[in-house]
Backbone as a ProteinNet text record, in pm:
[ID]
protein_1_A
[PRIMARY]
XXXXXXXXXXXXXXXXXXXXXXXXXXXXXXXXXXXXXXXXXXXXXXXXXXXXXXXXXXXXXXXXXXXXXXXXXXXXXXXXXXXXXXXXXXXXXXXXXXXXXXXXXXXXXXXXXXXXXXXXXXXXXXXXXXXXXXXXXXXXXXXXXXXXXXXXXXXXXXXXXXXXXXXXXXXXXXXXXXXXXXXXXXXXXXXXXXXXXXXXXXXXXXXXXXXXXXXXXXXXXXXXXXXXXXXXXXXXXXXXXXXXXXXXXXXXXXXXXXXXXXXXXXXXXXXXXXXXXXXXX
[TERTIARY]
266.8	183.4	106.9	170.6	140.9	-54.9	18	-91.5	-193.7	-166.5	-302.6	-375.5	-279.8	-362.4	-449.6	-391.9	-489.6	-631.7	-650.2	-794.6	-702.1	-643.7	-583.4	-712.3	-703.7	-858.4	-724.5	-671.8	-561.3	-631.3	-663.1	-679	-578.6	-549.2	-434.9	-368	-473.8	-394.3	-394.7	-434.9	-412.3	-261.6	-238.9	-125.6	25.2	-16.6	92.9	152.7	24.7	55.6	134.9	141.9	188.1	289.4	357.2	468.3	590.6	546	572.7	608.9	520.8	565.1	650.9	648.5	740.4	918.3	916.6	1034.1	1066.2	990.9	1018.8	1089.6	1021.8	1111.1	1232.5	1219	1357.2	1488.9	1412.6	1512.5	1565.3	1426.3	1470.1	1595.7	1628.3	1692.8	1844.9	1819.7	1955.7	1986.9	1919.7	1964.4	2029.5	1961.8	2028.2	2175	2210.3	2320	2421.6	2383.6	2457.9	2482	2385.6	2426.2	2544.6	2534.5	2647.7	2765.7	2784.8	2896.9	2968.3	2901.9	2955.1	2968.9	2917.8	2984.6	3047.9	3083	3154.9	3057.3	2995.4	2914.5	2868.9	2913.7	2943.3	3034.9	3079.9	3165.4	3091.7	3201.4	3130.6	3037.8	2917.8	2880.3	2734.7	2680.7	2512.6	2354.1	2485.6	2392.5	2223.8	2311.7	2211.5	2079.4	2119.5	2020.7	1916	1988.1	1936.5	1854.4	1880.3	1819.9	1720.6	1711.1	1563	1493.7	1545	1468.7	1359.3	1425.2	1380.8	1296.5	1318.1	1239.1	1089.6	1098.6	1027.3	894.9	950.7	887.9	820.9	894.9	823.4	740.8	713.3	629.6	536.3	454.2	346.7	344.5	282.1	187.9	267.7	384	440.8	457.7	421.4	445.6	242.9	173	49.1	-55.5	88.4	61.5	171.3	95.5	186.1	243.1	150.4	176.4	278.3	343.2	452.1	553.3	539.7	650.5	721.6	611.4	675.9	715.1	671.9	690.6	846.9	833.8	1006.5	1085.9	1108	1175	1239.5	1078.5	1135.4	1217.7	1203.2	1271.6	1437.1	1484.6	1600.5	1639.3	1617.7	1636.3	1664.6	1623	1662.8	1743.5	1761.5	1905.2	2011.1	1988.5	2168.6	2188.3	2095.3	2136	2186.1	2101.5	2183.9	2348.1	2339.2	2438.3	2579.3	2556.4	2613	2664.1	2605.9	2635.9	2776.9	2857.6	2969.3	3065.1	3062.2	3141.4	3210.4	3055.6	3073.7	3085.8	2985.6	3004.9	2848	2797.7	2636.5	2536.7	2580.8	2525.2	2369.7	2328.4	2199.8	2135.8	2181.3	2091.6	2094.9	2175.8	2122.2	2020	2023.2	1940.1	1809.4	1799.8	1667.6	1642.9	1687.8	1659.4	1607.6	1688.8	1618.6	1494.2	1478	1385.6	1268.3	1232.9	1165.9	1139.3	1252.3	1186.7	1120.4	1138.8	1080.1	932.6	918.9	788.5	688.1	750.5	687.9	673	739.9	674.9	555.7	590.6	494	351.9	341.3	216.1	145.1	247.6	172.1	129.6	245.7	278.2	275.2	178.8	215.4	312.5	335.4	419.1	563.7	605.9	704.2	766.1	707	713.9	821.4	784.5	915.9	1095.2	1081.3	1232.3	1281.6	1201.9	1291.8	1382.4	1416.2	1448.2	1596.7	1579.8	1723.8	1770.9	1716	1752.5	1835.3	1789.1	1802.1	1950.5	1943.7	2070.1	2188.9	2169	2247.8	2293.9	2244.3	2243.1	2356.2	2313.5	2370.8	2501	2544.2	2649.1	2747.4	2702.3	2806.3	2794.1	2692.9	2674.3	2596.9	2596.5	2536.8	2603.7	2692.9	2806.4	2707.5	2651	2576.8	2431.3	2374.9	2260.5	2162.3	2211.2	2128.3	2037.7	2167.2	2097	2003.6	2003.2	1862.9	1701.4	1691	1617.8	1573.1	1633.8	1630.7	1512.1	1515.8	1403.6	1284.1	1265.2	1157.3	1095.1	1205.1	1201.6	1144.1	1193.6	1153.1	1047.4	957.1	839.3	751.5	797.7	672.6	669	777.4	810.9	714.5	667.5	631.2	477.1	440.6	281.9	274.1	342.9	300.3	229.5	339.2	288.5	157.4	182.4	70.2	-44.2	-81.9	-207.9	-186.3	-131.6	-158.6	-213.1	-152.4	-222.7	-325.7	-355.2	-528.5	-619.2	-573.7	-630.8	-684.9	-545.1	-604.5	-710.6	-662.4	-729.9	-885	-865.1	-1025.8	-1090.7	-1009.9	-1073	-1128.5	-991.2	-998.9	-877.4	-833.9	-725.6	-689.4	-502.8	-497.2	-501.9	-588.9	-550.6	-496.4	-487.9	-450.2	-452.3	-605	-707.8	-678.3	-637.6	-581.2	-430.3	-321.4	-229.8	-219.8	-317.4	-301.8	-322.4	-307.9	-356	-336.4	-472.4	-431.9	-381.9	-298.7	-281	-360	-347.9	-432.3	-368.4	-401.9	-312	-340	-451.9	-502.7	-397.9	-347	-222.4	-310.3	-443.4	-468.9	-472.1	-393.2	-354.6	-231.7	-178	2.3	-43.2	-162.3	-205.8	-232	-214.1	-226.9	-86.7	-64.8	84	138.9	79.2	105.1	232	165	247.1	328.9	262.1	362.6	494.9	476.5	647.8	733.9	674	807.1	854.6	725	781.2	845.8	844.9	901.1	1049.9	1075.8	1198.9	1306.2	1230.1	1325.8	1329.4	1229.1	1268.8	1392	1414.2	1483.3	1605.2	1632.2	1714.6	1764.8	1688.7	1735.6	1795.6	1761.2	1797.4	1927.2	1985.3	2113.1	2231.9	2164.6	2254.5	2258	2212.9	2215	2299	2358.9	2440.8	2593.2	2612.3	2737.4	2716	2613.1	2650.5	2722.4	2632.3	2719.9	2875.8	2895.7	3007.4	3076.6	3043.6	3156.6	3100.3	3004	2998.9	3126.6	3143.3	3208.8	3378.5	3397.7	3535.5	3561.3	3404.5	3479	3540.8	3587.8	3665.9	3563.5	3598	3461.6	3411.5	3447.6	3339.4	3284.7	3303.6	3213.3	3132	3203.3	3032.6	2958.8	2903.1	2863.8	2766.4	2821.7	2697.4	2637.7	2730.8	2608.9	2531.1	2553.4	2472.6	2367.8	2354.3	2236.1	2166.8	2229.1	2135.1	2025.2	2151.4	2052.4	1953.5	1968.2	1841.3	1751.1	1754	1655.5	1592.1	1680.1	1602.9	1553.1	1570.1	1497.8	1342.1	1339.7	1249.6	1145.4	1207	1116.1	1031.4	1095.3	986.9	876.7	905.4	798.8	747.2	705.9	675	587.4	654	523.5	449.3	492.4	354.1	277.4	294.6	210.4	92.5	173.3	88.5	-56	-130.4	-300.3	-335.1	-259.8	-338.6	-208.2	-195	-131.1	-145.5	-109.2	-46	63.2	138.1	296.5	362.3	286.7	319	397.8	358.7	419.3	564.6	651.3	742.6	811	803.6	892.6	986.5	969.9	1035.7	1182.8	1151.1	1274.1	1371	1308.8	1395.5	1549.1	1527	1657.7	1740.4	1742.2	1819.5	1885.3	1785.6	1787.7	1854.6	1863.6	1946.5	2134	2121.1	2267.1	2306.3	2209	2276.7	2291.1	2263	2273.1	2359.1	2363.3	2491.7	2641.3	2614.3	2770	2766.6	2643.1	2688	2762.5	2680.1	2699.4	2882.5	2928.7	3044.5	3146.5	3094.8	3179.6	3230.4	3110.4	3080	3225.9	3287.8	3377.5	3313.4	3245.3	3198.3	3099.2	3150.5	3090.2	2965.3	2939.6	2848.6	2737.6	2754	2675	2583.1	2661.8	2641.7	2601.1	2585.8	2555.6	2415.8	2433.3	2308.5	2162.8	2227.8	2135.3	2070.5	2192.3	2193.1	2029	2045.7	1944.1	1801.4	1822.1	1720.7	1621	1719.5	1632.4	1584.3	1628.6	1599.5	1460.8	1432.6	1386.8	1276.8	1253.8	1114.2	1038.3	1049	948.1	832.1	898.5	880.4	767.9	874.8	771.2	650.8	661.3	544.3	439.6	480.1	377.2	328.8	346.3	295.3	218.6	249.3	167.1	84.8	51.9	-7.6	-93.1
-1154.7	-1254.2	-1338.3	-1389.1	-1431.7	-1400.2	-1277.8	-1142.6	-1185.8	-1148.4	-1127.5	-1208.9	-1367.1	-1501.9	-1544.6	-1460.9	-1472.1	-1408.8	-1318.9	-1269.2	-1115	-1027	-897.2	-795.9	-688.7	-558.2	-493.2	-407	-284.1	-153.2	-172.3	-30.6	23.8	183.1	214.5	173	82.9	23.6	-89.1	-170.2	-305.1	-248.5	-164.4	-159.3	-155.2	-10.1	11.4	-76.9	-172.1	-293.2	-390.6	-422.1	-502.3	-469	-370.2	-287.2	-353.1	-286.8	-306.7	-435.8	-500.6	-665.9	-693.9	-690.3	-699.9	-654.6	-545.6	-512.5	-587.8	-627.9	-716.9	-804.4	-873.2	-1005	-1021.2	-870	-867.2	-853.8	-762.8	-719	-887	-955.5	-1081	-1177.9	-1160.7	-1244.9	-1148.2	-976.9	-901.4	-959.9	-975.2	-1050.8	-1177.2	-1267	-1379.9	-1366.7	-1252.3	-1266.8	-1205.2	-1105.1	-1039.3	-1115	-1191.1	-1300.7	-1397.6	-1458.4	-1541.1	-1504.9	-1358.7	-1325.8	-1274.3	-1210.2	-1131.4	-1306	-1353.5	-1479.7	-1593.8	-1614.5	-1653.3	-1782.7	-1842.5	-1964.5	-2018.3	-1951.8	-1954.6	-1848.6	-1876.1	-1835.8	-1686.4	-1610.2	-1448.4	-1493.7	-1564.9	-1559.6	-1547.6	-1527.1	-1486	-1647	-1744.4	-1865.1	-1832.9	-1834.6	-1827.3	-1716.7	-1634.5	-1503	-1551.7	-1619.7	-1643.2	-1820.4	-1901.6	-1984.8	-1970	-1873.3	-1823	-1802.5	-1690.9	-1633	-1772.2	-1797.7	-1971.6	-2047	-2079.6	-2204.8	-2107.4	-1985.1	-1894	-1893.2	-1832.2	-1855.9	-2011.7	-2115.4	-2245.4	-2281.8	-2214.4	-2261.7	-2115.2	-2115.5	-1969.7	-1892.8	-1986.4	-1967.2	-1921.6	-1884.7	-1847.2	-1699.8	-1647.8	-1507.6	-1461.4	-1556.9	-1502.6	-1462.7	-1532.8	-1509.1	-1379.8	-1250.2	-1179.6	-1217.7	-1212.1	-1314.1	-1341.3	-1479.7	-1531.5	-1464.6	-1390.5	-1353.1	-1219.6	-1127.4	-1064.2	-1149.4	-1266.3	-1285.6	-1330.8	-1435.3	-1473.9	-1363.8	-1234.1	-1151.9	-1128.9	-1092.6	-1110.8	-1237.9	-1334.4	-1446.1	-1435.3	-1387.3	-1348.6	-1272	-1164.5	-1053.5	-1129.9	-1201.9	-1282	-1376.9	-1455.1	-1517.8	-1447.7	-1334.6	-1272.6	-1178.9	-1200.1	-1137.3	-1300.7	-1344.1	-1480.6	-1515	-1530.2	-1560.3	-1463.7	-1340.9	-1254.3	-1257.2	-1348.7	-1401	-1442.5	-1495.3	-1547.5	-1507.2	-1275.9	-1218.4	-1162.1	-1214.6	-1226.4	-1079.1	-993.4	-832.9	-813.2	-732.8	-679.8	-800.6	-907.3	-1027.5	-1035.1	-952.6	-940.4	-840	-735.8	-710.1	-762.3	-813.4	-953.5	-1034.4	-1078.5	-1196.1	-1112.4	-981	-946.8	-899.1	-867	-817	-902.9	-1065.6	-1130.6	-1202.8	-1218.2	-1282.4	-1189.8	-1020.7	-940.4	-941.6	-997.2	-988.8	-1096.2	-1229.5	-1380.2	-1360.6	-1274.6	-1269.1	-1174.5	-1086.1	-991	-1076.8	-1172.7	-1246.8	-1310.6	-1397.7	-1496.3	-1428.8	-1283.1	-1183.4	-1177	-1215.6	-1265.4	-1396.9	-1468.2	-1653.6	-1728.8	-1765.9	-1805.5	-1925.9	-1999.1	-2097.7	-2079	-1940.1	-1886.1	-1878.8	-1874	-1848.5	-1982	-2075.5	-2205.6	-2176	-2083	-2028.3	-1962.6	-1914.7	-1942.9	-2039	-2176	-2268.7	-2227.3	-2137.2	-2087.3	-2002.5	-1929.9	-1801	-1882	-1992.4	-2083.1	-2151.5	-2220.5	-2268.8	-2178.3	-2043.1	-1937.8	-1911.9	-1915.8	-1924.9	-2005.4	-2124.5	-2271.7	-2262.4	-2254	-2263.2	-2112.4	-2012.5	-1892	-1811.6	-1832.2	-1723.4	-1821.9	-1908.5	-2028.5	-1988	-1941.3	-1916.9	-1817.4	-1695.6	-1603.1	-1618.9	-1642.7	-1689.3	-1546.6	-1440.7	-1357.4	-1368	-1398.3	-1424.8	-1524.2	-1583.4	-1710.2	-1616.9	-1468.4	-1426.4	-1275	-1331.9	-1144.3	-1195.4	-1307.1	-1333.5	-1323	-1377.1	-1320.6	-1176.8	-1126.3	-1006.4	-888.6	-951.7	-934.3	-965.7	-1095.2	-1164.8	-1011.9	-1047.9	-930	-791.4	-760.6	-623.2	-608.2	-726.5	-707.7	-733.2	-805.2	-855.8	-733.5	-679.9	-505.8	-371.4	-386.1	-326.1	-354.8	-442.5	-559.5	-513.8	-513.8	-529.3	-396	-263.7	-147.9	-91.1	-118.6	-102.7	-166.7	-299.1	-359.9	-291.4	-180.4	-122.2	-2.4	60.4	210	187.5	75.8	70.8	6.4	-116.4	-220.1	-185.1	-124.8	-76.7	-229.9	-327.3	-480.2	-496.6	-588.9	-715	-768.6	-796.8	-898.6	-1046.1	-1101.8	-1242.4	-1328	-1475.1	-1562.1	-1622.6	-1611.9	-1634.7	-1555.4	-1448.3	-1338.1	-1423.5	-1398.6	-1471	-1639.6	-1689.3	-1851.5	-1875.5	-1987.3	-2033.5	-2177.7	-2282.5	-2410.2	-2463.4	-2584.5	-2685	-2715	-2767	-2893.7	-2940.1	-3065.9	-3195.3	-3215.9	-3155.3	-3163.6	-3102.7	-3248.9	-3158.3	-3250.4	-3213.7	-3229.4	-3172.8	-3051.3	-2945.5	-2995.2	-3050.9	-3094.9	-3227.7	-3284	-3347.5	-3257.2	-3141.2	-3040.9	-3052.8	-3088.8	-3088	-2986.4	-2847.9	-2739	-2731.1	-2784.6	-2784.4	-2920.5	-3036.8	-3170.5	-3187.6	-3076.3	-3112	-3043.3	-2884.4	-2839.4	-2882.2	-2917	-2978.4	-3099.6	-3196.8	-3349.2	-3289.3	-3192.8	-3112.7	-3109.5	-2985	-2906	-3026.7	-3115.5	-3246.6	-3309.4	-3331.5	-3470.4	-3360.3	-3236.4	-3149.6	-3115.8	-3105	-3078	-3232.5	-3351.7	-3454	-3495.6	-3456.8	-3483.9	-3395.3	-3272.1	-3127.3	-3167.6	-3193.5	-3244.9	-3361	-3410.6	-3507	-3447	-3376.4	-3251.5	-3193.8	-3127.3	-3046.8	-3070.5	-3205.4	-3254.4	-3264.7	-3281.2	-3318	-3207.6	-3038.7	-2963.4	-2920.9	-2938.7	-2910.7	-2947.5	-3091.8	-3180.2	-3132.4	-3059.3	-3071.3	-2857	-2816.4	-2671.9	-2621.5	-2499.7	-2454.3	-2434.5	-2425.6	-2439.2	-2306	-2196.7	-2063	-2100.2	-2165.9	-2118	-2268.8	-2368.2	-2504	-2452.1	-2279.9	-2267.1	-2221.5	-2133	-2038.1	-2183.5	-2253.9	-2371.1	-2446.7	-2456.3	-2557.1	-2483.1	-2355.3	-2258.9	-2264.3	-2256.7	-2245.7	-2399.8	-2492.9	-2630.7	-2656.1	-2582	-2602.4	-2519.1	-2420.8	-2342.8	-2417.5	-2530.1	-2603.8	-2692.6	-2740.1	-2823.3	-2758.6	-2671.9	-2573	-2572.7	-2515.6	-2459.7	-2573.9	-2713.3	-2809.8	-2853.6	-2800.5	-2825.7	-2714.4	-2624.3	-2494.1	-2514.4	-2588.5	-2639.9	-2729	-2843.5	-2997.2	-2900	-2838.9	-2726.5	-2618.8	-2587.4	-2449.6	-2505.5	-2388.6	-2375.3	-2395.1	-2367	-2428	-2474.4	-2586.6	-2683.9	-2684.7	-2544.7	-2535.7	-2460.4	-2477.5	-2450.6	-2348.6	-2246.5	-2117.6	-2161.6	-2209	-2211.7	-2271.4	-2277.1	-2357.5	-2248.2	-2122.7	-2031	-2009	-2025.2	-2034.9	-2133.2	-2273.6	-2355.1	-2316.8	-2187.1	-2120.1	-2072.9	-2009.7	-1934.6	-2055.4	-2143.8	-2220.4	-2347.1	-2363.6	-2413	-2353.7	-2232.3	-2158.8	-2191.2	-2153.8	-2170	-2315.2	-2416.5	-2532.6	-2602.7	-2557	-2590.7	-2506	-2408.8	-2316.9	-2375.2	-2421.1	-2497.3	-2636	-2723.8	-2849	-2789.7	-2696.6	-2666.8	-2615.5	-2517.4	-2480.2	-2632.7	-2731.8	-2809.9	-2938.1	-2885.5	-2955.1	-2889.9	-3030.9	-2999	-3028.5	-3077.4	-3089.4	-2908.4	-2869.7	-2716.1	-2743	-2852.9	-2861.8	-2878.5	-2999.5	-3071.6	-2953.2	-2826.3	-2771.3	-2657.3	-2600	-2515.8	-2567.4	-2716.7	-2771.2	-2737	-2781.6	-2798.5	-2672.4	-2609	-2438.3	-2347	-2393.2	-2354.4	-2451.3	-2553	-2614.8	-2554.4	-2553.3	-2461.9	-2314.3	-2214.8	-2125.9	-2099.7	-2201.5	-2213.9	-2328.5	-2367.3	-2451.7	-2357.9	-2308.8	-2164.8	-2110.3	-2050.6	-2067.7	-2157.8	-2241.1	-2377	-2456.1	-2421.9	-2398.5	-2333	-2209	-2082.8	-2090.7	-2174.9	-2168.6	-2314.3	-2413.5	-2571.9	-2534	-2443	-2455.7	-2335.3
-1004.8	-1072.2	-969.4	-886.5	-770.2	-702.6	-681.9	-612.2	-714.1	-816.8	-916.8	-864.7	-921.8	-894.1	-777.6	-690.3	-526.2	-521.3	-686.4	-660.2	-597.8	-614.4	-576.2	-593.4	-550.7	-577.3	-552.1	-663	-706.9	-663.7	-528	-474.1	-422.9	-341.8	-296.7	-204	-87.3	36	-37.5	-114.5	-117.7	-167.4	-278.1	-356	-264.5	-173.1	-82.9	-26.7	33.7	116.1	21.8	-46.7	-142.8	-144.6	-213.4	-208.2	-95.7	25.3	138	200	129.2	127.1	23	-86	-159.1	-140.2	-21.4	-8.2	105.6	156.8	308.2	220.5	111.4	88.1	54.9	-54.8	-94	-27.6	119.8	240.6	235	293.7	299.7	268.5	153.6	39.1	88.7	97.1	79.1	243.8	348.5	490.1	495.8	435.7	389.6	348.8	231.6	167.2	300.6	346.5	469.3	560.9	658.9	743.7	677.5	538.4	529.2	492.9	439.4	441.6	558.5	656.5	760.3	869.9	859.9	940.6	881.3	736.8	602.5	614	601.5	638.7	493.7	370.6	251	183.6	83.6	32.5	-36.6	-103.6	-167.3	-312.1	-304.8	-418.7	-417.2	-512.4	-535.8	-530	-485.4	-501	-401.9	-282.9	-203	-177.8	-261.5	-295.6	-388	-464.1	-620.8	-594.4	-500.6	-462.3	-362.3	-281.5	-171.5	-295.4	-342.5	-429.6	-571.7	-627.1	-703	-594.9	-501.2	-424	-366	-304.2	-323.4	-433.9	-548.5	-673	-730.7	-677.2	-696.5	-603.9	-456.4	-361.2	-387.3	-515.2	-512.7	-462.4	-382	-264.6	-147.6	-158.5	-63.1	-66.2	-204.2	-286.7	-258	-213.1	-210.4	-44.9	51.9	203.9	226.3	267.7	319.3	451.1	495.5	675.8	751	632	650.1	569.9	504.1	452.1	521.1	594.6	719	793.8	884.8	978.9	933.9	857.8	867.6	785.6	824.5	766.7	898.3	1002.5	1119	1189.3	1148.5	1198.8	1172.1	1022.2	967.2	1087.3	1113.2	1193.3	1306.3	1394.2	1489.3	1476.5	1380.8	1331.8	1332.3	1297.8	1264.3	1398.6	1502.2	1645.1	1704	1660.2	1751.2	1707.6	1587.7	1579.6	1549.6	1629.2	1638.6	1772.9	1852.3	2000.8	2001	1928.2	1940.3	1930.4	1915.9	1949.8	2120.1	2228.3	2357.7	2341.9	2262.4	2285.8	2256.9	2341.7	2407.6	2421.7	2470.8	2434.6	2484	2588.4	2653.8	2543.6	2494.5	2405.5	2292	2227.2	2135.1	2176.4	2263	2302	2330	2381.1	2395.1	2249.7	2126.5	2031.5	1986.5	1962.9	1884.1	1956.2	2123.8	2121.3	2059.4	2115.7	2056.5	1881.5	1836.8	1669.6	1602.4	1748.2	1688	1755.8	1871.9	1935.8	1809.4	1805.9	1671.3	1541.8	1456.3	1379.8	1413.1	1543.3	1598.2	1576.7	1626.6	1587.4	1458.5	1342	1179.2	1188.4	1234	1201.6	1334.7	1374.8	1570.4	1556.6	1427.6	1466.3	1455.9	1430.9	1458.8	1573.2	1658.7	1798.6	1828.3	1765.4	1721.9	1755.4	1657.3	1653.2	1774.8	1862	2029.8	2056.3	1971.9	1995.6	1969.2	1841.1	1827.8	1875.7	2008.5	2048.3	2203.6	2255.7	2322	2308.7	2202	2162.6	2129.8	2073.9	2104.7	2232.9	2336.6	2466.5	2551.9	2461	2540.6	2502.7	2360.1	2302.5	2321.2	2358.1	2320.8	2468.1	2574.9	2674.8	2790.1	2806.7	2899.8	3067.9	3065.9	3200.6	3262	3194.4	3293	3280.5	3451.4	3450.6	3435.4	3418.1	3363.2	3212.8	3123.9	3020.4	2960.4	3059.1	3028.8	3160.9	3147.2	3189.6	3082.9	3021.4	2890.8	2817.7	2758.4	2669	2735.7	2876.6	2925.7	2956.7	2964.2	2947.6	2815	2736.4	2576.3	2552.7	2591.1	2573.1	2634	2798.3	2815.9	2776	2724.7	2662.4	2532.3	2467.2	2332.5	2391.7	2488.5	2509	2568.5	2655	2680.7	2625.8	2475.3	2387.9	2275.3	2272.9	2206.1	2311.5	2422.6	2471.4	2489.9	2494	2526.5	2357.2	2252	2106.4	2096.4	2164.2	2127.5	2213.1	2289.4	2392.3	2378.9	2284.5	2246.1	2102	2006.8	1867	1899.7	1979.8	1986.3	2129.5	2214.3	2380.6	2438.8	2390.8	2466.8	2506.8	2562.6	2627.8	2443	2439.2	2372.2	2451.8	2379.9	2438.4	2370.3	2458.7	2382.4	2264.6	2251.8	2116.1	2019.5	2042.3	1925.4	1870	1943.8	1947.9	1832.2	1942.2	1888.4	1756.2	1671.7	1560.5	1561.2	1592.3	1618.4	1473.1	1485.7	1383.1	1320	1209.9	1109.6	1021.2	1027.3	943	831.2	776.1	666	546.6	489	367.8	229.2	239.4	97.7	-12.5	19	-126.8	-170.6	-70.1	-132.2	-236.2	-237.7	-361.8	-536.8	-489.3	-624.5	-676.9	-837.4	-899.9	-855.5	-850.7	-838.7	-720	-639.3	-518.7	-473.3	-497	-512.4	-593.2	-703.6	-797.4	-751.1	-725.6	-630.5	-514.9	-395.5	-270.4	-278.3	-370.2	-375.6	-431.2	-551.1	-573.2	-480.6	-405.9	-283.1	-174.4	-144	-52.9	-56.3	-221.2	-229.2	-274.4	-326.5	-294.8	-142.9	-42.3	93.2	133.9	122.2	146.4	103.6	-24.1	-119.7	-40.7	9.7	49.2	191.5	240.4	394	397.9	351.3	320.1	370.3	273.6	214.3	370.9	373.4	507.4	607.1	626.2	748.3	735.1	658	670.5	655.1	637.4	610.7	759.8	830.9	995.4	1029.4	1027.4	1125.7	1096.9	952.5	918.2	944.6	984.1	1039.1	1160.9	1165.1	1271.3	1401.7	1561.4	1617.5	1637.3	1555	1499.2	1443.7	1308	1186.4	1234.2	1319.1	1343.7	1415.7	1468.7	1573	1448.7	1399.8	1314.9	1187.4	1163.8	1059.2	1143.5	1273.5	1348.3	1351.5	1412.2	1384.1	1279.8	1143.6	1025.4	1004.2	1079.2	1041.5	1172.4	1304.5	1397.4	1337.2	1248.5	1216.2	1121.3	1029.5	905	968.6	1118.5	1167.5	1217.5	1261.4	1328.1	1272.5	1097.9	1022	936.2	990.9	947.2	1041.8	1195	1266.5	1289.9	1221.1	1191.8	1099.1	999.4	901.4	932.7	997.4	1019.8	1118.1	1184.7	1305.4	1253.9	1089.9	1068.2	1064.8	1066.2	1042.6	926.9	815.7	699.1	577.8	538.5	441.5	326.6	279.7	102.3	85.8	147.9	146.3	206.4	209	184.3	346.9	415.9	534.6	528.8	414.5	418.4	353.5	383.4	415.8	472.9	545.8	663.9	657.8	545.4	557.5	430.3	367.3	267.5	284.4	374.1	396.5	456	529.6	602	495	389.1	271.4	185.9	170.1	68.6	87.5	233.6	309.2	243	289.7	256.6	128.4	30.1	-118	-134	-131.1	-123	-105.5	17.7	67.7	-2.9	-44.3	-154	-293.3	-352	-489.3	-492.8	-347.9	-347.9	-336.7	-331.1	-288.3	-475.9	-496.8	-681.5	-740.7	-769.4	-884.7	-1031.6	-1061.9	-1204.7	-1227.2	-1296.3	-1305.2	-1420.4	-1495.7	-1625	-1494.2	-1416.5	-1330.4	-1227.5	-1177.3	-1069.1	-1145.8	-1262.3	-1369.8	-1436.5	-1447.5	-1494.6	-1379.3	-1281.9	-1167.8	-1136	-1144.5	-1115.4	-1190.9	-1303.3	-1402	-1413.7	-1400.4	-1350.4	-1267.5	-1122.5	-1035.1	-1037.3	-1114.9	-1176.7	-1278.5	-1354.2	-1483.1	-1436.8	-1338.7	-1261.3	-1204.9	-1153.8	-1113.5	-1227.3	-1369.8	-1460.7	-1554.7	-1543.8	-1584	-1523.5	-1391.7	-1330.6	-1369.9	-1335.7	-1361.3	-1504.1	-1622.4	-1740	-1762.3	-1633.5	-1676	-1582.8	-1465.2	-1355.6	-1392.1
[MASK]
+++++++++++++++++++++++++++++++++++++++++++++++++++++++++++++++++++++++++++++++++++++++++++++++++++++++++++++++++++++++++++++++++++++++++++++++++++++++++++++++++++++++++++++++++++++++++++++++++++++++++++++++++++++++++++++++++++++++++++++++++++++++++++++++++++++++++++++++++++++++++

């Protein structure tokens, strides 16, 4: 629905392409669920699938940029190498995998390129002792600008440059004046604000495994907000990115809700706004 609304031309590459994106996301959502079970960082249940998926659907426009929705698929992909660091087993090729899969988003989304921050802090916290591994990511960087300028080489018979690469800022958030996009973002705001509450506090009361892998999920929810005041253009879609890290953490409030009407209510709420959107908007 999304697609349509963007003005779509249902030819065969537009279609394929679509497709193709469409399964990225979903990969998306099935990564999400895999990262938190294989490092338990929530409990065995479908919240957090079913909440990317909802906040997703209420930010459109996030269903109408393919862009970003590869790029942070790739970003996922580099989360669950990082934080796979804390088995102290192939730790250099972790660290070169994921810097390689945050450099390869950065190629859709340049403000991706952000999330190094978490490949970093993986670093500090789980493998900091060998000074090799604070030299892999560089390694990875030029591994990918390698290939990158040897494909702009054989396809355009140029140099990639910087200018290809870059995408400056702009501050201009006068679309977040559209209801369209002001009821969900003021939503999921004052939702991330209530859950960030809760979080902290099941950080401070976990074992020091599992505070390694939530501290990760919340530098990434930090990331992915200066990912957004940064992006190139300000109608949401760039706030992708604070989905997944967002999912985790409503996840772990809602598990913590003893009133089940309350956390059932809410539950459907957020479900059933997407929706209600798409029929006032």
């Amino acid at each position: 629905m999304a697609t349509l609304q963007s003005g779509f031309e249902p030819t065969v590459g537009n279609i394929f392409k679509e497709v193709i994106v469409l399964l990225l996301f979903i990969l998306s959502s099935v990564l999400i669920d895999f990262i938190a079970k294989r490092n338990e960082v929530t409990s065995r249940n479908a919240y957090k699938t079913i909440l990317f998926a909802a906040f997703a659907c209420m930010l459109f426009r996030v269903l109408q940029n393919n862009d970003v929705i590869i790029s942070n698929f790739f970003v996922l992909l580099a989360l669950r190498r990082v934080i796979s660091l804390k088995s102290q087993r192939e730790t250099k090729k972790k660290i070169f995998d994921a810097t390689l899969w945050i450099c390869v988003a950065s190629l859709f989304y340049f403000g991706s390129i952000l999330f190094m921050g978490v490949v970093f802090f993986g670093i500090i916290i789980h493998v900091s002792h060998n000074v090799k591994n604070w030299l892999v990511p560089v390694l990875a960087f030029l591994t990918v600008l390698s290939l990158v300028t040897c494909g702009n080489l054989a396809i355009n018979d140029s140099f990639y440059s910087f200018s290809d690469w870059f995408q400056p800022s702009n501050f201009d958030f006068s679309q977040y004046r559209d209801l369209s996009v002001l009821i969900p973002v003021s939503f999921i705001l004052a939702l991330s604000l209530w859950s960030l509450f809760f979080y902290m506090g099941i950080i401070q009361r976990a074992s020091s495994m599992l505070k390694s892998s939530l501290m990760l999920f919340l530098l990434n929810f930090f990331l992915a907000i200066g990912v957004a005041v940064l992006a190139p253009t300000k109608d949401s879609s760039e706030l992708i990115f604070f989905l997944a890290p967002l999912a985790i953490i409503v996840t772990n409030y809602f598990q913590l809700l003893n009133d089940k009407w309350f956390q059932e209510t809410l539950l459907w709420v957020i479900i059933l706004l997407p929706a209600v959107l798409l029929i006032a908007f």
